[in-house]
C-alpha positions in Angstrom: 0.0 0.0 0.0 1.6 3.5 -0.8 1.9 5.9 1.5 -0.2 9.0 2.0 0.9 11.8 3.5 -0.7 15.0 4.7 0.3 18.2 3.2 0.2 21.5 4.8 1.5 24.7 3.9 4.1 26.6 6.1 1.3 28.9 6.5 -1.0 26.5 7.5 1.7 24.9 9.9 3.0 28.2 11.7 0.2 30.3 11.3 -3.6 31.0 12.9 -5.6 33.3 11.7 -7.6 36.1 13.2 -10.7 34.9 14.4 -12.8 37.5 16.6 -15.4 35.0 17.7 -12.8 33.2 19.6 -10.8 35.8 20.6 -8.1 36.2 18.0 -7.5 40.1 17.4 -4.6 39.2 14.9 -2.8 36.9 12.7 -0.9 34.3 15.6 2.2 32.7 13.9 4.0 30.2 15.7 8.1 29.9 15.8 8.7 26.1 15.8 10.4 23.5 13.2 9.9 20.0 12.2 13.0 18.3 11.1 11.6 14.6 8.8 14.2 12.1 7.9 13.0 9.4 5.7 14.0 6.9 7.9 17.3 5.1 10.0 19.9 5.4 7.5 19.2 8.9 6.3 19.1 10.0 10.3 22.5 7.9 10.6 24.4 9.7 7.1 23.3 12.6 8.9 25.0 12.2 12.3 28.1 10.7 10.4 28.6 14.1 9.6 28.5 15.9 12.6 30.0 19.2 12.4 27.0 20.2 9.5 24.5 17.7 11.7 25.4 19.8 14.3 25.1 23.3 12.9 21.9 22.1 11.7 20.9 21.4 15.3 22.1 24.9 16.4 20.1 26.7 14.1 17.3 24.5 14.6 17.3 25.0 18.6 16.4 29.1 18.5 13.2 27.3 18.2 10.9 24.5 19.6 11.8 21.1 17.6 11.1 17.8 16.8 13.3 15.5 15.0 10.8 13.2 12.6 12.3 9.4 11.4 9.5 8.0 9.6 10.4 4.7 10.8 8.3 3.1 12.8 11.0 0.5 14.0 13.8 2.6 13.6 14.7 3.0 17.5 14.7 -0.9 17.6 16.8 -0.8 14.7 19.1 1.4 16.4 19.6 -1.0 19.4 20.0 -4.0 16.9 22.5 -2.3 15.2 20.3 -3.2 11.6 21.2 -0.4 9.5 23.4 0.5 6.4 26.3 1.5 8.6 29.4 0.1 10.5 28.4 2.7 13.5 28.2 1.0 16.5 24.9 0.6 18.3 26.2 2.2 21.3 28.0 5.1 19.8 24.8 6.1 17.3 22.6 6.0 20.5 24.9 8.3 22.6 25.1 10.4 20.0 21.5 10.7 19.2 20.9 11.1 22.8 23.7 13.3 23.6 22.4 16.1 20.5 18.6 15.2 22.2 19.7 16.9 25.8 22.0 19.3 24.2 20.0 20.7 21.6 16.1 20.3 23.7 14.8 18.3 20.8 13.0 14.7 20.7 13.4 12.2 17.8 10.1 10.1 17.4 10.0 7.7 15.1 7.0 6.7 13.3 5.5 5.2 10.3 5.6 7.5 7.3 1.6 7.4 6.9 1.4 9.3 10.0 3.8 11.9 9.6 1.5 14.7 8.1 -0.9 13.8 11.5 1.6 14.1 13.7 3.1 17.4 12.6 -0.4 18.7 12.4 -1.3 18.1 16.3 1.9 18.6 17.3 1.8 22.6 15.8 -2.1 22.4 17.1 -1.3 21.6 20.8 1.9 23.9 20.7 -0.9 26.6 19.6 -3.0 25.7 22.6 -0.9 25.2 25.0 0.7 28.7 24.4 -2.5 30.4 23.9 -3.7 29.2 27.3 -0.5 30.2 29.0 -1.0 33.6 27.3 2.4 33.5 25.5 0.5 34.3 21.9 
């Protein structure tokens, strides 16, 4: 079965538009990024190279984050060591988890199908959450 993916717009991502019936006096737009890597060994060629994975991560932290791996096994594959790569179990999950603390971001990993759903509830509880704390 192919995979189908949701498609939003930056626009549609990052931005909420006014609405005066609930409230909204303006245009909201939020400041977050979703980084999507099409799965283990993409994430991995990444981290290989860790001086530009690394600036990525830097730029990327000004901002709430969320590392996307659509693979749904890809943590397991990670501890199995079944990947591409001659990295070492160990080291690829110290790194992983090293840039995770360092850089406040969370890799989920999850089935490609989904990844259009996730993004769009994780920008639409990110909007609630910091419209009820009064942030935006």
């Amino acid at each position: 079965m192919p995979a189908f993916h949701y498609r939003y717009s930056e626009s549609e991502l990052k931005k909420i538009l006014q609405n005066l019936e609930m409230g909204l006096t303006r245009d909201i737009y939020l400041t977050a990024d979703v980084e999507r890597k099409n799965g283990i060994d993409e994430l991995l060629e990444s981290i290989k190279d860790r001086t530009r994975f690394e600036n990525e991560l830097i730029r990327a932290s000004k901002h709430p984050f969320v590392l996307i791996v659509e693979d749904v096994e890809g943590y397991q594959k990670i501890l199995n060591g079944t990947y591409r790569s001659k990295y070492e179990p160990k080291s690829l999950l110290g790194s992983l988890k090293t840039f995770e603390v360092r850089y406040r971001f969370s890799a989920v990993f999850i089935n490609p199908m989904t990844t259009g759903n996730y993004i769009y509830y994780h920008f639409l509880y990110m909007a609630r959450e910091l419209l009820k704390k009064g942030v935006i």
